[in-house]
Structures are given as C-alpha cells and as structure tokens.
KEROMI-168788 format. One line per 3 residues: number of its first residue (from 1); their letters; for each residue x, y, z of C-alpha. Coordinates in Angstrom, 2 decimals, decimal comma, always signed. Layout:
BEGIN
NUM) A) X:Y:Z ~ ...
This chain:
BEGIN
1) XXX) -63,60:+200,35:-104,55 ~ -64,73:+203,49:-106,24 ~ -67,63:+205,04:-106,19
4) XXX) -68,83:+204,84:-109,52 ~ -67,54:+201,24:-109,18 ~ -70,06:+201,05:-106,35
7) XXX) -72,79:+203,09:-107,95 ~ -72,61:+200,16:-110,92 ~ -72,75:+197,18:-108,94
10) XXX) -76,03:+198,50:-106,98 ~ -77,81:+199,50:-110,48 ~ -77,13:+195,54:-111,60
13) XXX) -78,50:+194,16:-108,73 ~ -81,33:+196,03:-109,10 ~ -81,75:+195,57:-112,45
16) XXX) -81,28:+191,62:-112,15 ~ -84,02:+191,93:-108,81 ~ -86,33:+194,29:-111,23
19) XXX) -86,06:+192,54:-114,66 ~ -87,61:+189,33:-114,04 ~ -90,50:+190,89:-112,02
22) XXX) -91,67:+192,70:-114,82 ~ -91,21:+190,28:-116,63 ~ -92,97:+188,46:-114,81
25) XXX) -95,69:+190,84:-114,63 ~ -95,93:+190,94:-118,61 ~ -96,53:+187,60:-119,14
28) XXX) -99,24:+187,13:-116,83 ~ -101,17:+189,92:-118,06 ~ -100,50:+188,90:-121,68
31) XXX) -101,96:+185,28:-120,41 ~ -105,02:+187,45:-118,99 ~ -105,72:+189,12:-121,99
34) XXX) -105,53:+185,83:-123,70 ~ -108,21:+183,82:-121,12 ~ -110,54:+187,33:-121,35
37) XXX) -110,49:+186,45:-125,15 ~ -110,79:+183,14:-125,20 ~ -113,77:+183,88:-123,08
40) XXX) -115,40:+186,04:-125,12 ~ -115,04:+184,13:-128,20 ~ -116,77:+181,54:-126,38
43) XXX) -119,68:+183,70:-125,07 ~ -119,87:+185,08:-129,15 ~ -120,01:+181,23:-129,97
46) XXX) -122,96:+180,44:-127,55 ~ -124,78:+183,65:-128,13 ~ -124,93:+182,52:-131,96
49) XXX) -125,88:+179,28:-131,66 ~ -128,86:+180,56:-129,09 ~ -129,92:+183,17:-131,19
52) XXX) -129,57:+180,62:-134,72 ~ -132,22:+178,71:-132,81 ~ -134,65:+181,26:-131,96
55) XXX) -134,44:+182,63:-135,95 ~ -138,32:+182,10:-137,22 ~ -138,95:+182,93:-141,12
58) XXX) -140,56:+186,32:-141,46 ~ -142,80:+185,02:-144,44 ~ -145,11:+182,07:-144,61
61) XXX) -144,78:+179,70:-147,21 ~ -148,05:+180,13:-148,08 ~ -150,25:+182,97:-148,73
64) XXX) -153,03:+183,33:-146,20 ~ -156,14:+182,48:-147,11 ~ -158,72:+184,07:-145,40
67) XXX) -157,91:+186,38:-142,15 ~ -159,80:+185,39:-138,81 ~ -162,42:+187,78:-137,63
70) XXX) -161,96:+190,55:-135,32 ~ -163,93:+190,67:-131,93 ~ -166,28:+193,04:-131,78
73) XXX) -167,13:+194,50:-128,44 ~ -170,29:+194,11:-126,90 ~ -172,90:+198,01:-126,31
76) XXX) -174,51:+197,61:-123,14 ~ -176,33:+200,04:-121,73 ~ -175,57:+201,59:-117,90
79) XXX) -178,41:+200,40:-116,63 ~ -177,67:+196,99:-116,95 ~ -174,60:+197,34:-114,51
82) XXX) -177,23:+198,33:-111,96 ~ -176,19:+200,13:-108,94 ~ -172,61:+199,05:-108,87
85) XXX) -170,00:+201,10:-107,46 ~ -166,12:+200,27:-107,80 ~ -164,65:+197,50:-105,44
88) XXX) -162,12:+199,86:-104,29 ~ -164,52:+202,00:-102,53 ~ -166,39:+199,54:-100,46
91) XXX) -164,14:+199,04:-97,66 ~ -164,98:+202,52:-96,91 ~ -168,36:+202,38:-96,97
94) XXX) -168,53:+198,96:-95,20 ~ -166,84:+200,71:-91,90 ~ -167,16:+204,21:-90,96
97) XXX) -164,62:+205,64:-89,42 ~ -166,34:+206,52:-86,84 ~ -169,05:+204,82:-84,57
100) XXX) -172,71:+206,08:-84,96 ~ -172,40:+206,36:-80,77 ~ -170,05:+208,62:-80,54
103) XXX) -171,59:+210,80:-83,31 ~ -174,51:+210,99:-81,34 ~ -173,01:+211,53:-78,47
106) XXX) -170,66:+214,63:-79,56 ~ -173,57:+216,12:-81,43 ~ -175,19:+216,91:-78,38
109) XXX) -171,76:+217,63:-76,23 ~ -170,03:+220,84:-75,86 ~ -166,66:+220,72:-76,76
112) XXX) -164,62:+220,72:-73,78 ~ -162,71:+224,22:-73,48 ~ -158,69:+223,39:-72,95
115) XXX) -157,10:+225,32:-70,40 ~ -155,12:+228,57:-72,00 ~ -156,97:+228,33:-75,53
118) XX) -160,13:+229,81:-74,18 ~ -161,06:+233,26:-76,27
C-alpha cells in the first residue's frame, strides 16, 4: 500500500471514531438548552401567577370620607422622669470594678518599687 493510500484510510477512521462523538455532543447540549428553557418558561409561568395574586388596586372604590386622626405626642416635663439614668449604665454602677478594701488598702500602701525600674 501507498502512503497516501495509508494516510486516507487513518483520516476515515478517524473521522468515522470523531463524527458521531460530536455529534453526539451536539445533541445533548441542544437537549440542555432545551430543558434550561423549558425551565425558565416555567419559573416565568409561576412568577406570574404569584405576583397576579399579590396585585391590590391602587385606588379605592370609594372616596374617603373622613381621614383618622393623627397621634399627638404627649409634653412632659424632665422632672417627671425623676432621677432616672439609662439601663445601660447600671451594671456599672451596680459593681465597681474594684473592691472598696483594696482601695483602702492601696491608699495607704506604698507602691512596691520593682527591681531595675527604681529612679
């Protein structure tokens, strides 16, 4: 056999190994495309019906009447809060940080003098 003869034969084999896989390939993209639209028309189709059941008329039928009062907020003086601080602070004030003993007691102490830091 020739080599071109050769050459020839090896291109159709490939050809008939390569054809059908993309061929293969095509279609089942082309079906993928068609689920992912199928899908999304059903999604559109859901999406409208939930939204065509949450549609409320803008206008009343008819006209309103009379319109409610507003609230009106209440003056008070300070003084009638009394001697109220904020809640936030209490928890501070409830505890100090540190005992009235040991105030007393390093009041009346020297500090200690670490060795080295002695001037």
């Amino acid at each position: 056999m020739s080599r071109q003869m050769t050459f020839t034969l090896a291109c159709a084999v490939v050809l008939s190994a390569l054809g059908p896989g993309v061929a293969g390939y095509l279609s089942a993209r082309l079906e993928a495309i068609r689920t992912a639209e199928r899908n999304l028309h059903a999604l559109r189709a859901r999406l409208d019906v939930r939204q065509a059941r949450d549609v409320r008329p803008v206008s009343f039928p008819l006209p309103c009447l009379r319109t409610p009062m507003t609230p009106r907020i209440q003056q008070v003086p300070a003084t009638a809060l009394g001697d109220r601080r904020p809640t936030r602070h209490r928890h501070r004030e409830a505890a100090p940080l540190v005992p009235e003993s040991w105030r007393r007691a390093a009041s009346g102490a020297q500090r200690p003098v670490i060795a080295g830091t002695a001037r």
